[in-house]
TORDREN-373808 format. One record per residue (C-alpha): residue number from 1; y, z, x. Coordinates in nm, 3 decimals. Each point is the difference from the previous one (the first is absolute). Example, Ala and Ser with C-alpha at 12.3 -4.5 7.8 and 13.67 -1.06 7.14 Angstrom:
BEGIN
<pt 1,<-0.450,0.780,1.230>>;
<pt 2,<0.344,-0.066,0.137>>;
This chain:
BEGIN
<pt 1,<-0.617,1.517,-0.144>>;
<pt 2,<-0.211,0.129,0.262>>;
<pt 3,<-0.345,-0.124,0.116>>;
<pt 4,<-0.190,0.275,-0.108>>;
<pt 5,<0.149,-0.048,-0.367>>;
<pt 6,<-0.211,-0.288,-0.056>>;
<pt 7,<-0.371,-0.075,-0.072>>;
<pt 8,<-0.213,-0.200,0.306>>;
<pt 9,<-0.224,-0.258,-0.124>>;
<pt 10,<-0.366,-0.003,0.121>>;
<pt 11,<-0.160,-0.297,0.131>>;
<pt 12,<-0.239,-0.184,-0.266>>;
<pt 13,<-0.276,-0.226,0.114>>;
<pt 14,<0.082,-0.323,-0.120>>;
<pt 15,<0.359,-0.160,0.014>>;
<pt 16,<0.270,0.123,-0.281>>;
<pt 17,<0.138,-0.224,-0.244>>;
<pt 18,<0.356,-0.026,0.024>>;
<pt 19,<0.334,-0.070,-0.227>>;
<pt 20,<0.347,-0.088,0.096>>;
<pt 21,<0.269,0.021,-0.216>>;
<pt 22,<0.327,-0.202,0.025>>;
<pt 23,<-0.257,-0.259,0.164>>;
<pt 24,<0.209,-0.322,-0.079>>;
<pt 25,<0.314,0.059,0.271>>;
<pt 26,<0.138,0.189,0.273>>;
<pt 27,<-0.234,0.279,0.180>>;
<pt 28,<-0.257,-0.045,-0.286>>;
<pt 29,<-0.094,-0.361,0.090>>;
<pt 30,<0.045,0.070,0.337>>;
<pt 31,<-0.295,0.272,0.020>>;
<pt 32,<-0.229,-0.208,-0.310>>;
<pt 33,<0.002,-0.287,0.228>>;
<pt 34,<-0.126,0.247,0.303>>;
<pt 35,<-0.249,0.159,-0.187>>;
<pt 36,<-0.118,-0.319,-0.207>>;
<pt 37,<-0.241,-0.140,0.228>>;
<pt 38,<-0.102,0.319,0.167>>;
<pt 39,<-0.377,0.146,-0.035>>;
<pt 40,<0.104,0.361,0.052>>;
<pt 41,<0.106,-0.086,-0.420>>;
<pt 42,<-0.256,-0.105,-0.242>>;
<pt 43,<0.199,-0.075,-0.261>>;
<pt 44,<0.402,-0.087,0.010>>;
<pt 45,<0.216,0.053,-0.312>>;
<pt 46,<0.341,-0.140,-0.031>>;
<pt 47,<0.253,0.178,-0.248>>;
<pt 48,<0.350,-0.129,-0.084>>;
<pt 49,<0.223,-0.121,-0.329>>;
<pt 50,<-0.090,-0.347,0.148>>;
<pt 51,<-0.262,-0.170,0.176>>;
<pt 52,<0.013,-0.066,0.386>>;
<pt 53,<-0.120,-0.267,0.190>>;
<pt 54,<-0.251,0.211,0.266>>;
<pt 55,<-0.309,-0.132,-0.134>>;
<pt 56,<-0.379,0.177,0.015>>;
<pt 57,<0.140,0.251,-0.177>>;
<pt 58,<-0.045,0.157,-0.337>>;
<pt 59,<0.350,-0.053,-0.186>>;
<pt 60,<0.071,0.253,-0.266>>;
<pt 61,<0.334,-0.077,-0.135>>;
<pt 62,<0.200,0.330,-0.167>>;
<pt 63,<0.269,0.187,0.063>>;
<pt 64,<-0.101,0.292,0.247>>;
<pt 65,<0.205,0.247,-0.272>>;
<pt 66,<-0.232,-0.095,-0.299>>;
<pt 67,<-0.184,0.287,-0.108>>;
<pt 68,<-0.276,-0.258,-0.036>>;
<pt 69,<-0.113,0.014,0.377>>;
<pt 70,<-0.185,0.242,-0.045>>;
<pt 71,<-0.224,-0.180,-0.173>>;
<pt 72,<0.056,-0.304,0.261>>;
<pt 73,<-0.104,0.147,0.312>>;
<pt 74,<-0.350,0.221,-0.155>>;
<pt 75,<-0.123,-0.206,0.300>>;
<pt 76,<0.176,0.080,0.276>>;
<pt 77,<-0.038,0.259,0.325>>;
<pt 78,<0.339,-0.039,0.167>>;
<pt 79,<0.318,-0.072,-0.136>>;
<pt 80,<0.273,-0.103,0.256>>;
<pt 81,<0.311,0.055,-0.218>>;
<pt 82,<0.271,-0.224,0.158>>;
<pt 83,<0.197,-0.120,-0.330>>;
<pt 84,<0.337,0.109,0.026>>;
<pt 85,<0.355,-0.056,-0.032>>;
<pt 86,<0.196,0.045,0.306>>;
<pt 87,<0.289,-0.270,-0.009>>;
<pt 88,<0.332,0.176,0.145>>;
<pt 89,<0.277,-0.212,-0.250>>;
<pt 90,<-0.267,0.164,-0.331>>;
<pt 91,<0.139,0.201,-0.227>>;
<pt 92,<-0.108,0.372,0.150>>;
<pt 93,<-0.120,0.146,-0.326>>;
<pt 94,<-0.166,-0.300,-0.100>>;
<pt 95,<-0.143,-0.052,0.308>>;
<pt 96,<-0.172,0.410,0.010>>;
<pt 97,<-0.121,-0.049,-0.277>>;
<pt 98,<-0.227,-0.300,0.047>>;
<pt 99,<-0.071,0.179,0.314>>;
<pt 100,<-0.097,0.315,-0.154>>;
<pt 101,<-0.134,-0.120,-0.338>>;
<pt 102,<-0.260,-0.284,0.221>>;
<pt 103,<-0.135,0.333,0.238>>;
<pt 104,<-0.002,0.233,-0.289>>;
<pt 105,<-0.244,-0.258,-0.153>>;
<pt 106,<-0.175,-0.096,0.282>>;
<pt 107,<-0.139,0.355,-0.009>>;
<pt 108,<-0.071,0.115,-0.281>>;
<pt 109,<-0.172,-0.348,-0.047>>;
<pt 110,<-0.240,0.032,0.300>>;
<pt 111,<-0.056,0.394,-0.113>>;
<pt 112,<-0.140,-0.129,-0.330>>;
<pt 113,<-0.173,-0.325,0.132>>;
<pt 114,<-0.173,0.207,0.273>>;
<pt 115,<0.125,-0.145,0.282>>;
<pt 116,<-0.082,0.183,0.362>>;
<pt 117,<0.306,-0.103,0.154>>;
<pt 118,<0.408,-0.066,-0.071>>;
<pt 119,<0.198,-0.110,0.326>>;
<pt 120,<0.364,-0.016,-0.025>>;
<pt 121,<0.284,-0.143,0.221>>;
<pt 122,<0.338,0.234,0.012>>;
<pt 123,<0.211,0.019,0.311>>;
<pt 124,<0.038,0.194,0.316>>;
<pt 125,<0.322,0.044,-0.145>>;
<pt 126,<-0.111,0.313,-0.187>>;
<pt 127,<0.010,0.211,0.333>>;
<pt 128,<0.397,-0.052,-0.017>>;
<pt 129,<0.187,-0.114,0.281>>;
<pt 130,<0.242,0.268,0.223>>;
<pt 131,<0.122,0.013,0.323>>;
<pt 132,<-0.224,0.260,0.144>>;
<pt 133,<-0.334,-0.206,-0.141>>;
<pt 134,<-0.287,0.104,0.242>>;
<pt 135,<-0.070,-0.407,0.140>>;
<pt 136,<-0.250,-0.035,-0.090>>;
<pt 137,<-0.047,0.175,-0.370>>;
<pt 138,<-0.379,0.128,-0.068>>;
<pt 139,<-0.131,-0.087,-0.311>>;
<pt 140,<-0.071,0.365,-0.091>>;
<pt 141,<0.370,0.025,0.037>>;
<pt 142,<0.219,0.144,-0.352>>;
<pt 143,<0.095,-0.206,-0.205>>;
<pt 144,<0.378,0.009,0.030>>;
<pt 145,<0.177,-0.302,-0.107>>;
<pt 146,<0.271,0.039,-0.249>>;
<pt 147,<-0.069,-0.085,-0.360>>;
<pt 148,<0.244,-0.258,-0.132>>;
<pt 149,<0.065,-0.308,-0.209>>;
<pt 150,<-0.113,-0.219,0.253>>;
<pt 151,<-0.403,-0.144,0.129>>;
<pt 152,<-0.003,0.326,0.180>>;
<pt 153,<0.008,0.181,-0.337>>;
<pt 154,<-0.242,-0.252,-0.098>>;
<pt 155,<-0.309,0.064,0.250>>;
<pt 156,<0.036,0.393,-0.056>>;
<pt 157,<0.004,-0.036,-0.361>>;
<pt 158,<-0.344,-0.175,0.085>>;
<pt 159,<-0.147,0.227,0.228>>;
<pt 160,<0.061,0.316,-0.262>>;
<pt 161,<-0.183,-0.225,-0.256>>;
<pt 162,<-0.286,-0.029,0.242>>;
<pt 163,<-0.002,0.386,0.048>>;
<pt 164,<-0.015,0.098,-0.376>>;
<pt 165,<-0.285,-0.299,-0.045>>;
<pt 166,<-0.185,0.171,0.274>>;
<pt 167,<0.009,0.350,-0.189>>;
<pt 168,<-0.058,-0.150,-0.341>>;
<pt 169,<-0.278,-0.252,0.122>>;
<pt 170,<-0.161,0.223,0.284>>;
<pt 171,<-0.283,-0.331,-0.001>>;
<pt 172,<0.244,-0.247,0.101>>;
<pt 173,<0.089,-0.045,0.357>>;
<pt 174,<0.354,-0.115,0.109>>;
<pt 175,<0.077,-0.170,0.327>>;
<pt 176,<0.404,-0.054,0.092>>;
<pt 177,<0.077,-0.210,0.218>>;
<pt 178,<0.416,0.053,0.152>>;
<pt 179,<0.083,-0.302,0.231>>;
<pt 180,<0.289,0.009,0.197>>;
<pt 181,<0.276,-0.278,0.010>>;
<pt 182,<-0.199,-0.297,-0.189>>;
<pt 183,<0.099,-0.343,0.169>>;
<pt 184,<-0.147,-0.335,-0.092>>;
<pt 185,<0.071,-0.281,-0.233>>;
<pt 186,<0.192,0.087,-0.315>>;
<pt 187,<0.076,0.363,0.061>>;
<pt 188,<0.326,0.124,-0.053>>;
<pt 189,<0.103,0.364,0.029>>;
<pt 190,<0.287,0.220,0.099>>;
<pt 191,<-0.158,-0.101,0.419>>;
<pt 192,<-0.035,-0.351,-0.027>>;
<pt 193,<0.341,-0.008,-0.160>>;
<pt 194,<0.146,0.171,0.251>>;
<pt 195,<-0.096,-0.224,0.288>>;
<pt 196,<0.217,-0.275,-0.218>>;
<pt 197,<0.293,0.157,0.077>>;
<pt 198,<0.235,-0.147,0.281>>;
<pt 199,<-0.004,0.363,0.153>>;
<pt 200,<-0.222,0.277,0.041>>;
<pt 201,<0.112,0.316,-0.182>>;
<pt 202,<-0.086,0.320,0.160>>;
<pt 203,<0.156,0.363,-0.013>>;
<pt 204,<0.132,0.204,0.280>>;
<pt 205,<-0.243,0.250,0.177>>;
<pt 206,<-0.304,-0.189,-0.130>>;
<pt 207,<-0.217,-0.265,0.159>>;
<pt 208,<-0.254,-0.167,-0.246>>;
<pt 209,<-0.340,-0.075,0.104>>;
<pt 210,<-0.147,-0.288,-0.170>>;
<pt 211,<-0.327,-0.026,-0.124>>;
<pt 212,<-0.167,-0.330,-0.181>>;
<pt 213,<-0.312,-0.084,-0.208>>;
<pt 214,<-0.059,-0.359,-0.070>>;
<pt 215,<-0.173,-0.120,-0.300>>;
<pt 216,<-0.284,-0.104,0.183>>;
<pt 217,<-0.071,0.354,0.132>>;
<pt 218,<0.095,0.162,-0.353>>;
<pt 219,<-0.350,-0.245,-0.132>>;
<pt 220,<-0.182,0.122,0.251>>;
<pt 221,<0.042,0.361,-0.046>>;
<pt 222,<-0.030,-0.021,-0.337>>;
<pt 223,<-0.319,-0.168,0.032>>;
<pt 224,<-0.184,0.311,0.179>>;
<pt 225,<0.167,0.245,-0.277>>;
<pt 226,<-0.180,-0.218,-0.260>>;
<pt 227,<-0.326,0.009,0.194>>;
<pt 228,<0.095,0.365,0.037>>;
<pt 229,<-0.055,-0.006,0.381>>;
<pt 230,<0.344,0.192,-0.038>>;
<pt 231,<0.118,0.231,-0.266>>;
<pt 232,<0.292,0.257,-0.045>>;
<pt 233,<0.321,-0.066,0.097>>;
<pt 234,<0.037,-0.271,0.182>>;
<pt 235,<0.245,-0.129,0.264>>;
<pt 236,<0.094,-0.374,0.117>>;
<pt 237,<0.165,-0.170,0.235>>;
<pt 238,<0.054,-0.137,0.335>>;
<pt 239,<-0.150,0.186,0.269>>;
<pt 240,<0.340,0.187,0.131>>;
<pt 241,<0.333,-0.126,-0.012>>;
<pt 242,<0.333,-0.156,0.124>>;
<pt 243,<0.321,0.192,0.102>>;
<pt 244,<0.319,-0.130,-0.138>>;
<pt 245,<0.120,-0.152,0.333>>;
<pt 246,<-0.356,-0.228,-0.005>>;
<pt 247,<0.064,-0.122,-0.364>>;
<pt 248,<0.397,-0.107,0.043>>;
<pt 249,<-0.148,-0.171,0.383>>;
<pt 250,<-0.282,-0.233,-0.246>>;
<pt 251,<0.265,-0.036,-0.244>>;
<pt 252,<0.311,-0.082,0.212>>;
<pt 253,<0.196,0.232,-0.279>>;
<pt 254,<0.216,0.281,0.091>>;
<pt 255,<0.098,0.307,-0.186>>;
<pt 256,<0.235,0.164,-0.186>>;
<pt 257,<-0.015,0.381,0.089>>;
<pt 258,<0.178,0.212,-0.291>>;
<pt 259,<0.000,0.395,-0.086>>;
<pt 260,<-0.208,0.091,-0.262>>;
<pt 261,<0.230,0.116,-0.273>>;
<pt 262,<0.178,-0.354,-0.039>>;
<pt 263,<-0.352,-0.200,0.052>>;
<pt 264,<-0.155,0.184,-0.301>>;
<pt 265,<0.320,0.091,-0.201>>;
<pt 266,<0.087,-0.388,-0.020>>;
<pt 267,<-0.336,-0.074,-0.048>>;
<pt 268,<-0.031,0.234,-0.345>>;
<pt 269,<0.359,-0.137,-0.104>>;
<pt 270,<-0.137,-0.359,0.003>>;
<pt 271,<-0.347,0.077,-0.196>>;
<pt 272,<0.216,0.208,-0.273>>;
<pt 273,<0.206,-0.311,-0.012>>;
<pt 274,<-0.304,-0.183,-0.076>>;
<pt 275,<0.058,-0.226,0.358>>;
<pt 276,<-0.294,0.046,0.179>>;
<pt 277,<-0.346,0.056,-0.155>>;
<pt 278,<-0.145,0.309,0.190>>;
<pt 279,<0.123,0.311,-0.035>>;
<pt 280,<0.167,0.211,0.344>>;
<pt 281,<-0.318,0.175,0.059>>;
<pt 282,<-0.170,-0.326,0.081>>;
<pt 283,<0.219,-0.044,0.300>>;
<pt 284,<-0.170,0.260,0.143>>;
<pt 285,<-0.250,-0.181,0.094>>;
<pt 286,<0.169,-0.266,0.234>>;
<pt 287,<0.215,0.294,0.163>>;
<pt 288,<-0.275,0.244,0.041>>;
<pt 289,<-0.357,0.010,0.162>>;
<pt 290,<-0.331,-0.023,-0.224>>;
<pt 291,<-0.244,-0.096,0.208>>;
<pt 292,<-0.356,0.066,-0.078>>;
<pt 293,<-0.330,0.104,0.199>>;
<pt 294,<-0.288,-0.232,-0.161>>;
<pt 295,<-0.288,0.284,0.107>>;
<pt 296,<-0.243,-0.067,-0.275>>;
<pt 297,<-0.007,-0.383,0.050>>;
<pt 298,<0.016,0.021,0.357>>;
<pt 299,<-0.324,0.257,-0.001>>;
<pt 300,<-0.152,-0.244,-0.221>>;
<pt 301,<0.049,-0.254,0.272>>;
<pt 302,<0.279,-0.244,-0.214>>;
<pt 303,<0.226,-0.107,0.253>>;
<pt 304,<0.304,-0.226,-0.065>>;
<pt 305,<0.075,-0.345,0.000>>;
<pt 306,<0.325,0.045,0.054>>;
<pt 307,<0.171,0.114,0.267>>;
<pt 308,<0.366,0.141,-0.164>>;
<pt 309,<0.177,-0.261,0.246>>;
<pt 310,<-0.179,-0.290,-0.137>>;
<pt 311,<0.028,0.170,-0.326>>;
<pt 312,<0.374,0.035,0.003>>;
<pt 313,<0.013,-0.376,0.195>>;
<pt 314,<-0.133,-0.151,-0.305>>;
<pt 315,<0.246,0.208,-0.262>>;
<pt 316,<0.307,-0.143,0.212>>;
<pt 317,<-0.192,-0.361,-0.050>>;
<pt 318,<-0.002,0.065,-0.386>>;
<pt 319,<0.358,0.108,-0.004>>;
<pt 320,<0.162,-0.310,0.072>>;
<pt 321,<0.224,-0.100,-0.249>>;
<pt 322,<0.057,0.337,-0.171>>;
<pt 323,<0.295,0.208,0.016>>;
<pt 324,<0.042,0.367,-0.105>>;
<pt 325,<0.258,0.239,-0.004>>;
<pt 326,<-0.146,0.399,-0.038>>;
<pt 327,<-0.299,-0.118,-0.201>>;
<pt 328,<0.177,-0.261,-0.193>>;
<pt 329,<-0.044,-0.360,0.037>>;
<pt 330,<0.247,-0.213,0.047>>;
<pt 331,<0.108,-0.383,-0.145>>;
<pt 332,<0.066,-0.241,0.259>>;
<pt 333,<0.382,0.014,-0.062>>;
<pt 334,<-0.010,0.377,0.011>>;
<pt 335,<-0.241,0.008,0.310>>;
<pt 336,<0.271,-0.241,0.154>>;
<pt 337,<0.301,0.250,-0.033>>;
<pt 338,<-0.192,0.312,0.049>>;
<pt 339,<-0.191,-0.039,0.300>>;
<pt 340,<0.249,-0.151,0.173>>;
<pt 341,<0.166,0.380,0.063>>;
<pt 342,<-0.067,0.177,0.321>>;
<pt 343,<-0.014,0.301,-0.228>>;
<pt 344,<-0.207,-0.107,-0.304>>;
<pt 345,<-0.142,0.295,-0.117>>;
<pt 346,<0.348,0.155,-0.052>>;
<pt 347,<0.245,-0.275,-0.078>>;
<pt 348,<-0.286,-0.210,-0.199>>;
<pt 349,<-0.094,0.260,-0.235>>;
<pt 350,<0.349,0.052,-0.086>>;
<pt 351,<0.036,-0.327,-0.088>>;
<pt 352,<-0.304,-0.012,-0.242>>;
<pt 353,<0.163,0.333,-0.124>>;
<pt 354,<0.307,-0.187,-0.074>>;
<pt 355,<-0.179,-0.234,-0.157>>;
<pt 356,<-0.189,0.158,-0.211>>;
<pt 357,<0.334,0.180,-0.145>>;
<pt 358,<0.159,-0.307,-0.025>>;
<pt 359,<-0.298,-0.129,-0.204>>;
<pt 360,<-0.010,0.297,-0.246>>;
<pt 361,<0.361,-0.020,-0.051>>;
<pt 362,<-0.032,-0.358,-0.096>>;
């Protein structure tokens, strides 16, 4: 999706109202408590299958796929769309189509309710992740990132939604918002998981550059896209980013350098297996650079809270405890006998390979 696909906004005089959706947990609380108290909203609406606990709100409890919501948000000027499903160990079909069935909703809901203005989070994911990457990405850059079974698949499925809702509903504006690496409390994705790892995987020829966007940030910038100081496509992340030799020096771990074939190959053998929860395509993106410029937020004067060292400081903080294996979590007795290798990524895998044989055998 490129910038000029979508609609801008124009200002109005007097402050929007604004809904949330998945408002009880996760990123959904996080921005309703942001926004709850500010004046630059003059009304706050809170929708989830359950009531939260951010109060001077206005609580609307539903599920976000109910063709009802229409008639729930007649109200509203901005919808921030942030109800989603993006646990790794879901089922993938299950999970895409929550994912898809919640957007598809979310749209054609606001069309009919009149609403100016849906914002919606994917990834910057959907740019892909290669070895010759320009560092850093524009966000006019192609979409390129491989359609699979994985989140990936998930946030393009999205963004083609919001294309065909912005040639059926030519009234309706749509604002996406593609952060980069999210880090803060309870995330979990194919890059937090792989800092949980007792080595650093990486493939010959190819130095990842690591780029972060904490939670905080991710509120922030989704604030001005529901005021509409931004609109478009829209970038963010941490002003820059680290080279691989700065993120094993904060972490004190070391790599494991392998060739490309046997990285991804093994990889794909273990998600057919059913052993690890993202597909080989996901890997991609903590071998590969994917780092984004943040031009429209940066123009708009948004400037980030988080530096992508303190950023990545806190995600090794968060980590403790947690062991994982190429995306897969481990036990405590398996963590114990896996990460005790020198050459985990190899001779671990095998062993959840062997493992999972032995299992299906039995």
């Amino acid at each position: 999706m490129q910038s000029e696909d979508l609609v801008p906004t124009s200002k109005r005089s007097r402050p929007p109202v604004v809904a949330v959706t998945g408002a009880a947990s996760g990123l959904g609380r996080a921005f309703l408590a942001k926004v709850a108290s500010s004046a630059d909203f003059r009304r706050v609406v809170a929708i989830d299958e359950q009531r939260g606990d951010v109060p001077d709100v206005t609580w609307r409890v539903l599920d976000v796929r109910d063709p009802l919501l229409a008639n729930r948000i007649s109200d509203i000027d901005v919808l921030v769309h942030l109800a989603a499903d993006y646990a790794l160990d879901a089922n993938p079909a299950e999970r895409r189509a929550y994912n898809l069935r919640a957007a598809q909703t979310v749209l054609t809901a606001s069309a009919a309710a009149r609403v100016r203005r849906v914002v919606l989070v994917t990834s910057a994911m959907v740019y892909g992740a290669v070895p010759d990457n320009p560092v850093p990405l524009p966000e006019g850059a192609p979409v390129a990132a491989e359609p699979d079974t994985g989140m990936v698949g998930d946030h393009l499925e999205i963004e083609a939604l919001a294309r065909r809702s912005l040639r059926s509903h030519p009234g309706l504006g749509v604002t996406v918002v593609r952060p980069a690496a999210v880090v803060g409390p309870g995330v979990d994705s194919v890059v937090t998981r792989h800092f949980e790892a007792p080595r650093l995987l990486t493939v010959k020829g190819c130095e990842p550059r690591w780029q972060f966007c904490h939670v905080d940030d991710l509120v922030s910038a989704l604030e001005m896209a529901a005021l509409g100081t931004v609109s478009g496509v829209v970038a963010v992340g941490g002003e820059g980013w680290l080279e691989q030799e700065q993120v094993e020096e904060i972490s004190g771990l070391r790599r494991l350098e392998l060739p490309a074939g046997l990285t991804f190959g093994t990889a794909q053998r273990l998600h057919r297996l059913g052993v690890t929860p993202a597909p080989a395509t996901d890997l991609h993106y903590v071998v590969y650079p994917w780092v984004v410029d943040c031009a429209a937020l940066r123009e708009a004067g948004w400037k980030p809270v988080w530096t992508n060292e303190a950023a990545f400081e806190q995600l090794l903080e968060l980590r403790e405890g947690r062991h994982t294996v190429v995306g897969r979590r481990l036990s405590g007795k398996e963590a114990t006998l896996t990460a005790a290798g020198a050459t985990v990524a190899v001779l671990g895998t095998a062993a959840i390979v062997r493992a999972a044989r032995k299992k299906r055998r039995t």
